[in-house]
C-alpha positions in Angstrom: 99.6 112.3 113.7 98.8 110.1 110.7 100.7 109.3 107.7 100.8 111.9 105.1 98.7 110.9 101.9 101.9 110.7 100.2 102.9 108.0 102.1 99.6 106.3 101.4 100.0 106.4 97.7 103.5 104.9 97.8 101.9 102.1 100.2 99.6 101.6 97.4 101.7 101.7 94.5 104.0 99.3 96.5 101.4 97.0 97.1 100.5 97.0 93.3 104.3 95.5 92.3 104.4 93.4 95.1 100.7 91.7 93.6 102.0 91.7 90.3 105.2 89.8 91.2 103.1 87.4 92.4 100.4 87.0 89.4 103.0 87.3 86.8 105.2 84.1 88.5 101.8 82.1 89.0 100.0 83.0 86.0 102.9 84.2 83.7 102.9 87.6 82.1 101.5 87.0 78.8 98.7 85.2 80.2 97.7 87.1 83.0 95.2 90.2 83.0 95.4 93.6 84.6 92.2 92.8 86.8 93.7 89.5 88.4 96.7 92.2 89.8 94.3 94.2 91.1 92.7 91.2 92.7 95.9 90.3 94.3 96.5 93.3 95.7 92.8 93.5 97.0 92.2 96.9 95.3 90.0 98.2 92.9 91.2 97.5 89.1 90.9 101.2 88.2 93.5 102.2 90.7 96.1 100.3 88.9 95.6 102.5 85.8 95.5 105.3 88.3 99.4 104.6 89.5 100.2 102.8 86.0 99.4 102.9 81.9 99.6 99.1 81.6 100.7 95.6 82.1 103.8 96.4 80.9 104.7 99.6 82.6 104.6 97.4 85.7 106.6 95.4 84.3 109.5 97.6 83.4 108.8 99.4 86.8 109.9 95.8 88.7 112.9 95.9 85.9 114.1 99.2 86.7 113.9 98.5 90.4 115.7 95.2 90.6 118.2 96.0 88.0 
C-alpha cells in the first residue's frame, strides 16, 4: 500500500523548510528570493505559495518549530 497523500504533502512541506534553512544561512534572509527555495528544494516555485503566503511565513514557521 502507498503512502496516503497526506503524508506526501507533509514530505513536501518538510522539504520546503529544510531548503529554506539552507538558502536563508547561504544567501541570508533579506537577500534571498522565494524562487532560489524553491530551487533548493527542487520543486516548482508555485508550490511554495501553495504550502506558504511568503518568505516570511517560512520563516516564522522554522521559529515556531525550533522555539
Amino acid at each position: 500500500m502507498s503512502a496516503s497523500p497526506r503524508s506526501g504533502a507533509v514530505e513536501k512541506r518538510r522539504l520546503i523548510l529544510d531548503a529554506a534553512i539552507t538558502v536563508f544561512a547561504r544567501q541570508g534572509f533579506h537577500h534571498c528570493r522565494v524562487s532560489d527555495v524553491a530551487d533548493e528544494a527542487g520543486v516548482a516555485y508555485g508550490l511554495v505559495y501553495h504550502y506558504f503566503d511568503s518568505k516570511e511565513e517560512i520563516l516564522n514557521e522554522l521559529f515556531l518549530e525550533r522555539w
